[in-house]
N, C-alpha and C positions, 0 to 999 in steps of 0.2 A: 324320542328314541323308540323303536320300533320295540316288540318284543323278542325278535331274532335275536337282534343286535343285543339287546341287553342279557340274554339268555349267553352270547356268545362270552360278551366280557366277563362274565359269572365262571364261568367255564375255565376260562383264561386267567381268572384270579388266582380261581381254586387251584389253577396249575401249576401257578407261579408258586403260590403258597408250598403246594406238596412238594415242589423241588429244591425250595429256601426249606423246609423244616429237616427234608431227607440229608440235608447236609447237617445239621445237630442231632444222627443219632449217632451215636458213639458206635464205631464198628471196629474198634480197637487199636491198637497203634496203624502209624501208616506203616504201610508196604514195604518189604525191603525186594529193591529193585536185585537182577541178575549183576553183577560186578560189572562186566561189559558185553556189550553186543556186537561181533562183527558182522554189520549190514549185511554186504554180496556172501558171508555164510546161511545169513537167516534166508535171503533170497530163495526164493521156488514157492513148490507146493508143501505144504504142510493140512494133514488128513485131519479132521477133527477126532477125537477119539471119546474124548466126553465134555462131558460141558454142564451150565446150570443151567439147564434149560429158560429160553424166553420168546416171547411170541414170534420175532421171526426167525426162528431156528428150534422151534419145539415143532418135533415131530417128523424133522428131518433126517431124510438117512445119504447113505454116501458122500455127507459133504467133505469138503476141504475147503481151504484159501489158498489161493496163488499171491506171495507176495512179489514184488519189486520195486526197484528204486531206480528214478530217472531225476539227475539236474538239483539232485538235494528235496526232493520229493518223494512219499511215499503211496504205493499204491495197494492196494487191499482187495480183493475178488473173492468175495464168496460166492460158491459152488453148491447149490445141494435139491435134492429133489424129495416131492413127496411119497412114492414106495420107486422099487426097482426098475419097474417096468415105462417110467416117464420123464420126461426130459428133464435135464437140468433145470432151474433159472439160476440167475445173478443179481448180486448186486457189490455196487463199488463203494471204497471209502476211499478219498483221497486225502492225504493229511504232509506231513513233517516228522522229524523227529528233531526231539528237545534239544535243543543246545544244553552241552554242561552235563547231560545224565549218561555218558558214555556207550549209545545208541537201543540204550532201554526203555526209555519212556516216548511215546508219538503222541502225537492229537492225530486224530481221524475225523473228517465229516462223510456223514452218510448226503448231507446237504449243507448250504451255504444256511446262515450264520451260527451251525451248529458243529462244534468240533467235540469229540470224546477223547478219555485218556485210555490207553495203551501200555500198559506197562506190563513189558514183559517182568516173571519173577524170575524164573531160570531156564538154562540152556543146557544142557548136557555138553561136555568137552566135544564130541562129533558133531553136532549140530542134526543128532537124531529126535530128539525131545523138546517142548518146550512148554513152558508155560505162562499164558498169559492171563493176567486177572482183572479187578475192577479197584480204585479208591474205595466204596465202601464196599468191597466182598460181594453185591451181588450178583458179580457175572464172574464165571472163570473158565477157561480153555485148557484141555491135555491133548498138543499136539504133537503128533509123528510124523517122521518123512515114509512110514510105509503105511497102510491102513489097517494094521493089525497090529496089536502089543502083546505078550505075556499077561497074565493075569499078577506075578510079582513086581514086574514093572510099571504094572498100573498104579497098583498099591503103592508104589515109592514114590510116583509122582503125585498121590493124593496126601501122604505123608509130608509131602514140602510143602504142598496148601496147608494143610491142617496146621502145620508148624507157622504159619500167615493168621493164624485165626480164624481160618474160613470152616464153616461148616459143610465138612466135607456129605453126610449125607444130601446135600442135595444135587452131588454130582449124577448123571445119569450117563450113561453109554449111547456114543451115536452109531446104532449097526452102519457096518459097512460093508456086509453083505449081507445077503437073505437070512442063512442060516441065524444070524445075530436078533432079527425081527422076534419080540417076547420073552428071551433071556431076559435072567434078572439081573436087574441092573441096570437095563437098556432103556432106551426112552421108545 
């Protein structure tokens, strides 16, 4: 066995490991899902507005996602660039949504044989809000149908994380326009 190779399986243990142990630590009860989801409402864009920051979407500003659904399938388009002045990029997740969790829960893969949960936690009655999080808390999204919130309206959708167990300081603000770049808060 070469040393690449064995260098690589080393790599690949320790991987396997840290993502078998990350499943025993205790990140508090599960998730309580939104009551229900109607799909063609959730459909469109939705602005990112904050988020836990993670390497590909730290330091992103004017993203959103464009969602929709084709044939029982779901599509996922993220949107976002590195300052104002430069193009977009994307990328797709293509997934489903769970059977039995009344259109709250999806699997996503960013790639084949990898799918992620999706679990939306709440929807506002309009389908202006929403929030989507992670199994163990470390990723979460406060998204709007317009790119800008109130500052009390923020606070009440980190209020409904916080009420999930998440630790809400590590929400940051994704500017969505200039002005937003350096505000505290903001990533």
């Amino acid at each position: 066995m070469t040393l690449a190779l064995a260098g690589l399986r080393a790599v690949g243990a320790l991987a396997l490991a840290g993502a078998l142990l990350a499943g025993c630590v205790d990140a508090g009860p599960p998730l309580t899902l939104a009551p229900s989801v109607d799909l063609q409402r959730y459909s469109g864009r939705w602005y990112i507005i904050a988020n836990i920051p993670y390497f590909a979407e730290r330091g992103k500003v004017g993203s959103f996602f464009d969602v929709s659904f084709q044939n029982g399938a779901v599509r996922d388009v993220y949107w976002g660039r590195d300052t104002f002045t430069t193009p977009y990029g994307a990328f797709t997740m293509n997934g489903y949504v769970v059977p039995d969790q009344r259109g709250a829960l999806w699997r996503e893969s960013p790639f084949w044989p990898v799918f992620l949960s999706y679990p939306i936690l709440y929807v506002d009655p309009d389908y202006r809000f929403a929030l989507v999080g992670y199994p163990g808390r470390e990723y979460g999204w406060v998204l709007s149908r317009s790119p800008e919130i109130d500052d009390p309206t923020y606070r009440a959708l980190l209020a409904r994380f916080a009420a999930q167990n998440y630790d809400v300081s590590r929400f940051r603000r994704v500017p969505q326009s200039p002005g937003q770049i350096g505000q505290p808060g903001f990533q």
